[in-house]
C-alpha positions as a Markdown table, in Angstrom:
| # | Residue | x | y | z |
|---|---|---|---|---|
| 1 | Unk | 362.1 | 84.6 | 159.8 |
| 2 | Unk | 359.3 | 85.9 | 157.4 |
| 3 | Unk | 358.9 | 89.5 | 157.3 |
| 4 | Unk | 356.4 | 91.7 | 155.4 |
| 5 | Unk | 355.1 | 95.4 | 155.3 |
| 6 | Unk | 355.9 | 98.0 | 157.9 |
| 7 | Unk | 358.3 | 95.6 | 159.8 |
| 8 | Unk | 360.1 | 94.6 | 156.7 |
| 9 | Unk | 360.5 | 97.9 | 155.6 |
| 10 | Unk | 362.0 | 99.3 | 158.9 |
| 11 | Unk | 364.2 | 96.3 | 158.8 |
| 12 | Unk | 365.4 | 96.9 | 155.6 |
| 13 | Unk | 366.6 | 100.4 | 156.7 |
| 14 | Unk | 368.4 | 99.8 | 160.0 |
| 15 | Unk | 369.4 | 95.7 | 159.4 |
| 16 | Unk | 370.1 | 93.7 | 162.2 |
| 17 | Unk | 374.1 | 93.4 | 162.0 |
| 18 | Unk | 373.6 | 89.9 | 164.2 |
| 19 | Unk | 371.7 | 88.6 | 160.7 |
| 20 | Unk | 373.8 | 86.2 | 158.6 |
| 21 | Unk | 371.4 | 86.6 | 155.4 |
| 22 | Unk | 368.4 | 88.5 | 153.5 |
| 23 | Unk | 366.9 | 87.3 | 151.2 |
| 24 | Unk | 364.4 | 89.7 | 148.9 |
| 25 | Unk | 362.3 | 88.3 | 146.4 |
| 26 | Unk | 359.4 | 88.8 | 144.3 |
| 27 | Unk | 358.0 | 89.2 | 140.9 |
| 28 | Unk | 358.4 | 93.1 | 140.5 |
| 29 | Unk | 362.2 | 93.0 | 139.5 |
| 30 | Unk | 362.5 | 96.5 | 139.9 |
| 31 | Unk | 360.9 | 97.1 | 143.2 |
| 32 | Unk | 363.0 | 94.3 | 144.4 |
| 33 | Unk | 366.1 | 95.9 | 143.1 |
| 34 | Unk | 365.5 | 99.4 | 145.3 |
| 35 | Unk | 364.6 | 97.4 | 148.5 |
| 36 | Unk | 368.3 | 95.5 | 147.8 |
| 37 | Unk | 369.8 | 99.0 | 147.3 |
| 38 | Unk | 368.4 | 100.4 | 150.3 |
| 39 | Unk | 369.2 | 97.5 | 152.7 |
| 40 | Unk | 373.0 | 97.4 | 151.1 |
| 41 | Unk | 373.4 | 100.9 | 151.6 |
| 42 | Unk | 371.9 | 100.7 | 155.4 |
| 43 | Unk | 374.8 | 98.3 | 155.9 |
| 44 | Unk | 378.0 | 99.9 | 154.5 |
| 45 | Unk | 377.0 | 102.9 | 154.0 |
| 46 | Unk | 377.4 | 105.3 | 151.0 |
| 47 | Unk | 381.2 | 104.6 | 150.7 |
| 48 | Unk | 380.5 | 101.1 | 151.0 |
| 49 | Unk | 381.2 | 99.8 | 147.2 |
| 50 | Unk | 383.9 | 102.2 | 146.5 |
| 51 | Unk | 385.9 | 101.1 | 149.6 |
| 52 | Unk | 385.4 | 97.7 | 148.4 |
| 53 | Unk | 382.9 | 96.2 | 151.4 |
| 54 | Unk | 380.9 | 95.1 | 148.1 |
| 55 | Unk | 381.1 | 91.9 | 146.6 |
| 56 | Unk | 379.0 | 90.7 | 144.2 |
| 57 | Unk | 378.1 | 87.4 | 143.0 |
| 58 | Unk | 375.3 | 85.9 | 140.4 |
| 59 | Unk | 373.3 | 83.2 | 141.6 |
| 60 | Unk | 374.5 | 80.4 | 139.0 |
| 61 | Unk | 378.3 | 81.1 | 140.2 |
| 62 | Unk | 377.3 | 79.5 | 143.3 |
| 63 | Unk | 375.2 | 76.5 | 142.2 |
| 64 | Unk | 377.8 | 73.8 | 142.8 |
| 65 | Unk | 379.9 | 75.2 | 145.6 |
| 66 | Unk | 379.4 | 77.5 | 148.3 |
| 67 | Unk | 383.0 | 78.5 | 147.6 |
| 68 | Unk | 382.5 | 82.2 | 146.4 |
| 69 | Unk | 380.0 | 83.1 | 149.0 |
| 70 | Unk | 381.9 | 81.8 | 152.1 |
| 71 | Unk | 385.1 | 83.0 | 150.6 |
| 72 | Unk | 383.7 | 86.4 | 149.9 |
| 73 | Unk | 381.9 | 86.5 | 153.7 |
| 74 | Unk | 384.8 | 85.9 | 155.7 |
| 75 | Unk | 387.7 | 87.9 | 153.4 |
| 76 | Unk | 389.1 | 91.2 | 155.2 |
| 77 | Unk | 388.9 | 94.1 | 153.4 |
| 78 | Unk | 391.6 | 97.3 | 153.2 |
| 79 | Unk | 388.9 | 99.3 | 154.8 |
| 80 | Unk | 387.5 | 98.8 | 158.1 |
| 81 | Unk | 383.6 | 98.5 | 158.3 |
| 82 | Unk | 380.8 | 95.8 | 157.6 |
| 83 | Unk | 380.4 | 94.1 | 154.1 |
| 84 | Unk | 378.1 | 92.6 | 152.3 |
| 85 | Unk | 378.2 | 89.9 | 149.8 |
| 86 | Unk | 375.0 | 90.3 | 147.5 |
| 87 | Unk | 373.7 | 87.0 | 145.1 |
| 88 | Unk | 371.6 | 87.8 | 142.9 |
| 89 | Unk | 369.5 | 86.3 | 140.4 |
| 90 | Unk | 369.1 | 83.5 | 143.1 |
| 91 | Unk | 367.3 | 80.2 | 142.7 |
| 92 | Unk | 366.1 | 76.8 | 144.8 |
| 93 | Unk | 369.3 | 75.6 | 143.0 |
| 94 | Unk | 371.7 | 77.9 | 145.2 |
| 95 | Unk | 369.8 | 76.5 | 148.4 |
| 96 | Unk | 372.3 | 73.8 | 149.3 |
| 97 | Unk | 375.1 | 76.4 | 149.1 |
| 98 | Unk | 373.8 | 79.0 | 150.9 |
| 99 | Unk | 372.4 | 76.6 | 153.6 |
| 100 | Unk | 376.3 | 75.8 | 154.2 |
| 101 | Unk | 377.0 | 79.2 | 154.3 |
| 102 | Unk | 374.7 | 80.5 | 156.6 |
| 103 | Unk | 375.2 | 77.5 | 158.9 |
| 104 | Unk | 379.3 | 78.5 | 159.0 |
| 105 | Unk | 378.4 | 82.3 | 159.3 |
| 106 | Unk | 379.8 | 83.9 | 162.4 |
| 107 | Unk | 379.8 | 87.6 | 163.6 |
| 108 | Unk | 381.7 | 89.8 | 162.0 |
| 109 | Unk | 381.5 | 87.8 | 158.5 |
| 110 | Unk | 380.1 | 89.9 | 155.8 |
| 111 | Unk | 376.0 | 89.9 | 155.7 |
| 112 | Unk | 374.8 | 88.3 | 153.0 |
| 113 | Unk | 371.4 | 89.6 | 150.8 |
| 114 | Unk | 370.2 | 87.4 | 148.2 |
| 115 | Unk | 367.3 | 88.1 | 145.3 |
| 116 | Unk | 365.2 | 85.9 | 143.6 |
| 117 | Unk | 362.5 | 86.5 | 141.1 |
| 118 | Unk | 359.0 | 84.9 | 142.1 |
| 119 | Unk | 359.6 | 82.3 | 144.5 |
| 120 | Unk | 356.5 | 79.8 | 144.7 |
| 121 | Unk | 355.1 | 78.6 | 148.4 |
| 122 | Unk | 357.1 | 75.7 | 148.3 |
| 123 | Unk | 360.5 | 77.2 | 147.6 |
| 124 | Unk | 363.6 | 75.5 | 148.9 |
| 125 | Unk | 365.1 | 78.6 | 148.7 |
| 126 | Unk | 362.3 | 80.9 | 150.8 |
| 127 | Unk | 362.2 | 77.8 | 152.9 |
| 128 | Unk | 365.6 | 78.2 | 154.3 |
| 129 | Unk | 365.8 | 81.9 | 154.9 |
| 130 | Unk | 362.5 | 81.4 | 156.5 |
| 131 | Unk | 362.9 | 78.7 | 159.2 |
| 132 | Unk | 366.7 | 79.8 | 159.5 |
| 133 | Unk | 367.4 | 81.7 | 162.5 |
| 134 | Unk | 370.0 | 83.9 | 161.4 |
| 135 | Unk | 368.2 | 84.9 | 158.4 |
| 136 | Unk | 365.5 | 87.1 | 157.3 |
| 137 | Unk | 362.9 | 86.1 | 154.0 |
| 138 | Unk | 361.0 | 89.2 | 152.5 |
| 139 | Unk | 358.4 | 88.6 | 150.0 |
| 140 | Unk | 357.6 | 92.2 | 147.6 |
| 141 | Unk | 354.3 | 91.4 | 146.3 |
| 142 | Unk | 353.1 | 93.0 | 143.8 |
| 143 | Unk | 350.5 | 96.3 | 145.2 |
| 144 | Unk | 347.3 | 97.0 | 143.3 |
């Protein structure tokens, strides 16, 4: 599902715990950066990273297998509490693996929020967290 403006940002501070995966893209690194932090920090909290319901992945490490992600979204932590396993630096070349992985997802596996820089309209990536139905796309374009 494609979200943008008011109903993106109210997502992105209360998200949907039934959602497998996020993805937040857009040319303004920075901007997309803060909107990450803010959605993380809605889901586990402020304790979040320092109880270890943070894992963190780059985008290349999962360009041939889906391994990290999936093994990251279903591992049980020490602390109690909902995770998140955060790609970043995504591009159309993690698509396959994160199709996978959103496929397998189940509740009560960690949510997983991806950036990307500047996706173009034909994205495989954008494409899939679009028309997914466990997954939410939100585009940050750039404000005049």
């Amino acid at each position: 599902m494609k979200l943008s403006g008011a109903e993106a940002n109210s997502f992105l501070a209360k998200p949907d715990p039934a959602i497998a995966g996020i993805l937040i893209f857009g040319a303004d690194a920075m901007r997309v950066a803060l909107k990450r932090q803010e959605a993380i920090a809605a889901i586990i909290g402020p304790q979040g990273e320092g109880e270890m319901r943070l894992t963190r992945l780059q985008g290349a490490d999962i360009r041939k297998s889906p391994a990290p992600v999936f093994d990251a979204s279903r591992e049980i932590g020490f602390f109690s509490g909902p995770r998140v396993v955060f790609v970043e630096e995504a591009t159309d070349g993690v698509t396959d693996s994160l199709a996978s992985v959103l496929t397998e997802w189940r509740t009560g596996d960690a949510q997983i929020v991806v950036t990307a820089g500047d996706l173009k309209g034909k994205s495989a990536l954008k494409t899939l967290f679009e028309k997914h139905l466990r997954a939410i796309c939100i585009e940050l374009k750039n404000t005049p």
